[in-house]
Structures are given as structure tokens and as C-alpha cells.
mmCIF file of the C-alpha atoms, coordinates in Angstrom:
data_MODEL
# 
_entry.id   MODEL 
# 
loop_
_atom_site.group_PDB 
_atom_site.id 
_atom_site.type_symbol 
_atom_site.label_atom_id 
_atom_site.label_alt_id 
_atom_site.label_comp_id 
_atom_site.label_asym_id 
_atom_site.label_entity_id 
_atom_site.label_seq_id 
_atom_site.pdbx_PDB_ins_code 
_atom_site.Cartn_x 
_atom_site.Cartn_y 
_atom_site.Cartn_z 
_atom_site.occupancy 
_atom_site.B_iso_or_equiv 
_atom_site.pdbx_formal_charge 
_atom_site.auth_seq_id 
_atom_site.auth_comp_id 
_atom_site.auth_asym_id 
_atom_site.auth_atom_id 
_atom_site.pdbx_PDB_model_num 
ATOM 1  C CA . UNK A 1 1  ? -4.665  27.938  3.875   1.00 0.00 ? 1  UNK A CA 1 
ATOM 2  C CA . UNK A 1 2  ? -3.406  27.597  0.286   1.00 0.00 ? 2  UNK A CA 1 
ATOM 3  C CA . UNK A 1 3  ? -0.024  27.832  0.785   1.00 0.00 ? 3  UNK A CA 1 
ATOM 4  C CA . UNK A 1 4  ? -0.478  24.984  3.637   1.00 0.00 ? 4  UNK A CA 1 
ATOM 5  C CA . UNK A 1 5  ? -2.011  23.161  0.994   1.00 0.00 ? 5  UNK A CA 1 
ATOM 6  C CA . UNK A 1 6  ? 0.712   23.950  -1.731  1.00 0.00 ? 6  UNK A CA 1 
ATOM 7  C CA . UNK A 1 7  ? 3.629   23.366  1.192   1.00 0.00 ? 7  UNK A CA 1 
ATOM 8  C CA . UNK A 1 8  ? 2.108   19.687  2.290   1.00 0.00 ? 8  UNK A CA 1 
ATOM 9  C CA . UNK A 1 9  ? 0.082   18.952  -0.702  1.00 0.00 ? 9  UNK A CA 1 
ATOM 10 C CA . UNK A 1 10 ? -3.472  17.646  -0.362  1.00 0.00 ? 10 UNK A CA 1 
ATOM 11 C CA . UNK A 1 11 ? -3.670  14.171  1.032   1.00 0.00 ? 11 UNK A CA 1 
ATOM 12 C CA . UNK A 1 12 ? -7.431  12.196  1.772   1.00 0.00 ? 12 UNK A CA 1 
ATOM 13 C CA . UNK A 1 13 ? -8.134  10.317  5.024   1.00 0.00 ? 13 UNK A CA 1 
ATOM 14 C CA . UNK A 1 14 ? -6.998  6.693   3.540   1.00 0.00 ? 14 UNK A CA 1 
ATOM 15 C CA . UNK A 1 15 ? -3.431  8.437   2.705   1.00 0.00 ? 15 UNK A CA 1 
ATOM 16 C CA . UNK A 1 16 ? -2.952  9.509   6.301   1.00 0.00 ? 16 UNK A CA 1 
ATOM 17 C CA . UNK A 1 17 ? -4.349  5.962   7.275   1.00 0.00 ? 17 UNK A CA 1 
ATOM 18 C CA . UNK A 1 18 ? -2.010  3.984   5.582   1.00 0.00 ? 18 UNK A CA 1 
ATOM 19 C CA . UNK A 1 19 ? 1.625   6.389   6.086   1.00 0.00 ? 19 UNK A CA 1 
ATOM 20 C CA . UNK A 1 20 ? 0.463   5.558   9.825   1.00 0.00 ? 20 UNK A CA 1 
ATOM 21 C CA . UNK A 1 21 ? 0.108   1.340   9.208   1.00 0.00 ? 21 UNK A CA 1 
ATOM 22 C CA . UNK A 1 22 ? 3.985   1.529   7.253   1.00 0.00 ? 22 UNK A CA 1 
ATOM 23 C CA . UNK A 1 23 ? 5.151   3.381   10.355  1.00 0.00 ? 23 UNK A CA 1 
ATOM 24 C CA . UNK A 1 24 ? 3.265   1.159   12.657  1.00 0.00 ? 24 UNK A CA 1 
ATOM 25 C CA . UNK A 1 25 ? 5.125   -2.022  11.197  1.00 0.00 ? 25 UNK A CA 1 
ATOM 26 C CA . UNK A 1 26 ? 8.398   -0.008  11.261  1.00 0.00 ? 26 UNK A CA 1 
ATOM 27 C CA . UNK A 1 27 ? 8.008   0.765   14.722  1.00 0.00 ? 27 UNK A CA 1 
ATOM 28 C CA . UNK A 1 28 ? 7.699   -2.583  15.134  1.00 0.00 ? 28 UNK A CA 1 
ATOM 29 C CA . UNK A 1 29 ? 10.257  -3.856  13.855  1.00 0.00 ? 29 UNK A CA 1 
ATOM 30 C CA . UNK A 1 30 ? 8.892   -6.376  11.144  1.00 0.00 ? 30 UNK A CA 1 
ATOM 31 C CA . UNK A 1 31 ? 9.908   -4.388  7.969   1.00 0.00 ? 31 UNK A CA 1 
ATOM 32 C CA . UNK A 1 32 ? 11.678  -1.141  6.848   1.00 0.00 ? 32 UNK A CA 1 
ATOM 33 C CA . UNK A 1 33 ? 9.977   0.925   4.187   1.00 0.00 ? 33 UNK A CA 1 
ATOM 34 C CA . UNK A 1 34 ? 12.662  -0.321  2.131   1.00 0.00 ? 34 UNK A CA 1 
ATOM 35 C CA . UNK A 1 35 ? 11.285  -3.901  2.834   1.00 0.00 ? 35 UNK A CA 1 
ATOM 36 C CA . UNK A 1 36 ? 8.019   -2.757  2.371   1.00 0.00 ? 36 UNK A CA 1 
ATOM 37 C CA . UNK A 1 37 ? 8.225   -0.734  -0.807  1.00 0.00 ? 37 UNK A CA 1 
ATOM 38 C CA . UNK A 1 38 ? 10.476  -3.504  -2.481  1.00 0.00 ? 38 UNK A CA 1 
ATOM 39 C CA . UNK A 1 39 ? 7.731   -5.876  -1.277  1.00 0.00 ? 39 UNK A CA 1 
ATOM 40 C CA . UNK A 1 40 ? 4.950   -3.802  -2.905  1.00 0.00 ? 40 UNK A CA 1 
ATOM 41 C CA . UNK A 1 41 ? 6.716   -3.384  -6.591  1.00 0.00 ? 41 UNK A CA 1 
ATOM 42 C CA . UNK A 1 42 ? 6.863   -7.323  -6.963  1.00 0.00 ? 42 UNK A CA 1 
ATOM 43 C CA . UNK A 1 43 ? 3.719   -8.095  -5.581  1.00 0.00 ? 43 UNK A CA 1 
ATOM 44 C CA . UNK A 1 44 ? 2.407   -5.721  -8.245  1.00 0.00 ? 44 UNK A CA 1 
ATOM 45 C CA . UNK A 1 45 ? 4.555   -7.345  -11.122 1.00 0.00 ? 45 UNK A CA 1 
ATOM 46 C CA . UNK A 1 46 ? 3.223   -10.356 -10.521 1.00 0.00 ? 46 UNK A CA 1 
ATOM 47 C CA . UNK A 1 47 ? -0.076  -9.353  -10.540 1.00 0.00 ? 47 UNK A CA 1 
ATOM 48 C CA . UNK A 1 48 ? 0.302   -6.974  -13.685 1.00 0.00 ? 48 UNK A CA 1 
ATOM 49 C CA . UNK A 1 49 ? 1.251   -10.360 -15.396 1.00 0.00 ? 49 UNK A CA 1 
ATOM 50 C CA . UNK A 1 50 ? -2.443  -11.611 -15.219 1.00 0.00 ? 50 UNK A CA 1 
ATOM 51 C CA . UNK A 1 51 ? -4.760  -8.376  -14.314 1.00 0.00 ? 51 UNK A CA 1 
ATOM 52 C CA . UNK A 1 52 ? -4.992  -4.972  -15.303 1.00 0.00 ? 52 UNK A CA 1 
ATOM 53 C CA . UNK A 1 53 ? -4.552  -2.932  -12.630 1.00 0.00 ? 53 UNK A CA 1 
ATOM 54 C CA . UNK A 1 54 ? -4.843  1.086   -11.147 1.00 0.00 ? 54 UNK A CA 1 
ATOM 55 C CA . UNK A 1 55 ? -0.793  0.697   -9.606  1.00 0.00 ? 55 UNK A CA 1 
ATOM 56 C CA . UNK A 1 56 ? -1.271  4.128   -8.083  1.00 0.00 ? 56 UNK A CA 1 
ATOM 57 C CA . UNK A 1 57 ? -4.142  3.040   -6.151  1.00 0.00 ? 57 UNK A CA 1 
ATOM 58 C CA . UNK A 1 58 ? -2.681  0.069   -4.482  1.00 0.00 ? 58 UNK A CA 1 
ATOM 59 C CA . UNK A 1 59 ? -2.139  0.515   -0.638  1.00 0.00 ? 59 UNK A CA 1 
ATOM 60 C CA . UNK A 1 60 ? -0.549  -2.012  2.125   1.00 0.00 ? 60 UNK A CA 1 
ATOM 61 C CA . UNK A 1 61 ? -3.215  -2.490  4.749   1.00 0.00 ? 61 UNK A CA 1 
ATOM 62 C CA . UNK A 1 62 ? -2.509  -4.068  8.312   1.00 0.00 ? 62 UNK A CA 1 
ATOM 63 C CA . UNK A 1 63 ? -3.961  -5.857  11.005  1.00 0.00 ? 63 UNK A CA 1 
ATOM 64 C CA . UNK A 1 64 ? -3.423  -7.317  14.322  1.00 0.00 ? 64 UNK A CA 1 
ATOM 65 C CA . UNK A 1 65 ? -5.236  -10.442 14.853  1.00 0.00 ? 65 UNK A CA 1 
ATOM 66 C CA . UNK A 1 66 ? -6.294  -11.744 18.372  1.00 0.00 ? 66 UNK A CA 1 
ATOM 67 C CA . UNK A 1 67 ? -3.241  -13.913 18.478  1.00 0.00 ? 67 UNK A CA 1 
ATOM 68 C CA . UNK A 1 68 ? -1.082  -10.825 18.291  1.00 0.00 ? 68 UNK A CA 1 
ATOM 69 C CA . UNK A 1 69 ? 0.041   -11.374 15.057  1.00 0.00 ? 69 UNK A CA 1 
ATOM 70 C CA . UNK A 1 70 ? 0.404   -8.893  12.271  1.00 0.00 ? 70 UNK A CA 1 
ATOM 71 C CA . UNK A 1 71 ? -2.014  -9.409  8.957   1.00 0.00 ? 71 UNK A CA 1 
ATOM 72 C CA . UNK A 1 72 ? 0.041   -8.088  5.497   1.00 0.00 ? 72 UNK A CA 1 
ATOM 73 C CA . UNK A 1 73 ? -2.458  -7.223  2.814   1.00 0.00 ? 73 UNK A CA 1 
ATOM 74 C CA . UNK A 1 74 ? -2.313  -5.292  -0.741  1.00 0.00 ? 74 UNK A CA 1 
ATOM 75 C CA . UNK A 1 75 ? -5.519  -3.462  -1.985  1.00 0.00 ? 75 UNK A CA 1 
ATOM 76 C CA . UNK A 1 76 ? -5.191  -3.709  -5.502  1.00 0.00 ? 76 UNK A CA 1 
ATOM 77 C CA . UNK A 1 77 ? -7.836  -1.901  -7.698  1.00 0.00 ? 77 UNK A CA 1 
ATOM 78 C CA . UNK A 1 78 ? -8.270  -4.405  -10.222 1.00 0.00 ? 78 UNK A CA 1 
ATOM 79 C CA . UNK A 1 79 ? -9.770  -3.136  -13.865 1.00 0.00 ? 79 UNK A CA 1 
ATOM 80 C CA . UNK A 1 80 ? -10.292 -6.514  -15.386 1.00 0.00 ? 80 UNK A CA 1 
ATOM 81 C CA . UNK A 1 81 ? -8.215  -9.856  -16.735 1.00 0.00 ? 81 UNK A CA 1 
ATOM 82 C CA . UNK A 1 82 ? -5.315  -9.210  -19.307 1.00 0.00 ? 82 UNK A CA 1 
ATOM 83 C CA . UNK A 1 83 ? -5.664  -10.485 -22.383 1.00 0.00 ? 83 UNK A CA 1 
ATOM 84 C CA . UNK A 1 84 ? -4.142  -13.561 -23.518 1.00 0.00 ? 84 UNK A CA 1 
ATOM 85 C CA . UNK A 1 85 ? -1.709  -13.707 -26.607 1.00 0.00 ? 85 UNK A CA 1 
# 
């Protein structure tokens, strides 16, 4: 299976997870990936501005709450506070 592998690359369970959630709020309508990715970059600027951060390791997680409304949230793997000059 190595050239499935080497065709597809090797992607974990959480990778699958959340290219299914951006597809499941494009579907519905709320935001392209455009949207989304543009909305991920300055989420992470801002956040780079007070915290040292794993950027590669952020992912957009989603939920639908009882009311039928859609939760947003950003996983951000957080390494500790950035100094102050």
C-alpha cells in the first residue's frame, strides 16, 4: 500500500475529522473555505501577539448545539506566554 500512501499521503483520524467539519459548514452554507481559512490566519495573528503557539497544530472544531445553532472553535496548542519587551 505504499504507493497509496505516497499518492494520498498519510493523514491521522483528527485530519479526516476536521476536512469533514470545514465541509460540513460549507455544505451549509455559513462559510466558504475561503471564509474559513482567512478566518483562521487572523485568529492566529492575534493570538501569536500574546502566546507562543504550534500554528500547524491549530484545527477549527464545530458543533451543533440543541438550539440548532453552529459552535465555531480554534484548538490552538499553546507553548507558553510571549515575552514582554
Amino acid at each position: 500500500m505504499s504507493w497509496f500512501t505516497d499518492l494520498f499521503g498519510r493523514h491521522t483520524k483528527n485530519d479526516a475529522k476536521q476536512r469533514l467539519e470545514v465541509m460540513l459548514i460549507h455544505d451549509r452554507g455559513i462559510f466558504d473555505n475561503a471564509d474559513l481559512e482567512q478566518m483562521e490566519k487572523e485568529i492566529l495573528t492575534v493570538v501569536k501577539r500574546y502566546a507562543d503557539i504550534e500554528t500547524g497544530a491549530a484545527e477549527i472544531c464545530t458543533d451543533k448545539l440543541d438550539n440548532g445553532r453552529l459552535l465555531l472553535s480554534i484548538r490552538v496548542p499553546v507553548r507558553g506566554q510571549k515575552s514582554r519587551r
